[in-house]
N, C-alpha and C positions, 0 to 999 in steps of 0.2 A: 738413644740407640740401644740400649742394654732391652737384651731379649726379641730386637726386630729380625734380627737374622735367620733366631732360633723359631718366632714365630709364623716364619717366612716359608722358610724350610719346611717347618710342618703340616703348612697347608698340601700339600702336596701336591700331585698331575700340573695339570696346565699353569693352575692361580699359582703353584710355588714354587720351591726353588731344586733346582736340578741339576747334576754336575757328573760329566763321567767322570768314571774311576779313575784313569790316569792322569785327568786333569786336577782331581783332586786331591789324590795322591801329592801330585809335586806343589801345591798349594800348601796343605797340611806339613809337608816338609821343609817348607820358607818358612812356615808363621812358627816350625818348632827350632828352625834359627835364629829370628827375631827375638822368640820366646827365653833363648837362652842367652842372646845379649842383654836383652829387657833384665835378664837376672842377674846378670852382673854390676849393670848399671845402680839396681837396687840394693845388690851391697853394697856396692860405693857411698851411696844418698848416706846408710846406713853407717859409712862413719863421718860425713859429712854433720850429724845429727848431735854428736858429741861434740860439744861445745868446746874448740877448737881453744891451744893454750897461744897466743902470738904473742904477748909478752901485757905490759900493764898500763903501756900508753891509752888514752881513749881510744884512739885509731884504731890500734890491734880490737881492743877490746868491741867495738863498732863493727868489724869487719866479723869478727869471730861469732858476734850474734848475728848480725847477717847473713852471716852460711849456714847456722843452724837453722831461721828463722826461712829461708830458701827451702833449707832441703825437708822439714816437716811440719810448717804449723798451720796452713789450711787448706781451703779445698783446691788452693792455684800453686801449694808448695812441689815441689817434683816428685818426692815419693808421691802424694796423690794422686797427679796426673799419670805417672807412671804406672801404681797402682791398676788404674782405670784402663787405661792399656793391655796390659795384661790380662784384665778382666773379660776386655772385648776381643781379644787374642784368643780366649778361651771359648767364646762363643761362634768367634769366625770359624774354630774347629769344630763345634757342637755341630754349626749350619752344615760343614761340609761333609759330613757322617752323615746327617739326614739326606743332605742331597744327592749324594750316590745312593744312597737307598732308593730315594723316590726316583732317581734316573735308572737303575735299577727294573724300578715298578712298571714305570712309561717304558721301555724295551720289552720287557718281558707282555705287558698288552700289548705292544704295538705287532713283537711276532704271533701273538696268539691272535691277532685281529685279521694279519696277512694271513697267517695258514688257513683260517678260518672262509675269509674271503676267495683265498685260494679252491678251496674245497668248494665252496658253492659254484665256482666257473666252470671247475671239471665235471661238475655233476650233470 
């Protein structure tokens, strides 16, 4: 998915992606909610990460690597996932900047099409 949004977006008029302003407005303001849970949660991971003291039992000691081993050692641990998230949170806003522009574009030809069309009837 990384970058289909954004190259989505870019095509622009008909083949791409398009969004009016107020709709994307209150989009871009959900994902910069999500966005600032997303960070909080990353801190958390963040002391998840520090190898936790539960005492000297194996158990404790099992469980402690565990939650480290959870919160960052590959690509399916949570910071990564979360990570990645974040990433594609960043591009769903990139998409929605481009798409009010190109909805933008398509209004601005579409009244330059009508006046235009206009004028040739009255003539």
């Amino acid at each position: 998915m990384a970058g289909n949004l954004v190259r989505a977006a870019q095509l622009g008029g008909v083949a791409g992606f398009a969004v009016d302003t107020d709709s994307a407005r209150e989009m871009i303001f959900s994902i910069g909610e999500v966005r600032t849970q997303l960070q909080d949660r990353l801190r958390r991971i963040n002391d998840l990460k520090v190898r936790a003291r539960l005492g000297d039992l194996p158990e404790a000691q099992s469980i402690a690597e565990l939650d480290a081993k959870v919160a960052s050692s590959d690509h399916q641990s949570l910071d990564y996932v979360l990570a990645r998230f974040a990433e594609v949170l960043e591009e769903a806003d990139q998409a929605l900047e481009i798409g009010m522009r190109n909805y933008e574009q398509i209004e601005t030809e579409a009244e330059r099409n009508i006046r235009r069309a206009g004028g040739e009837i009255s003539t």
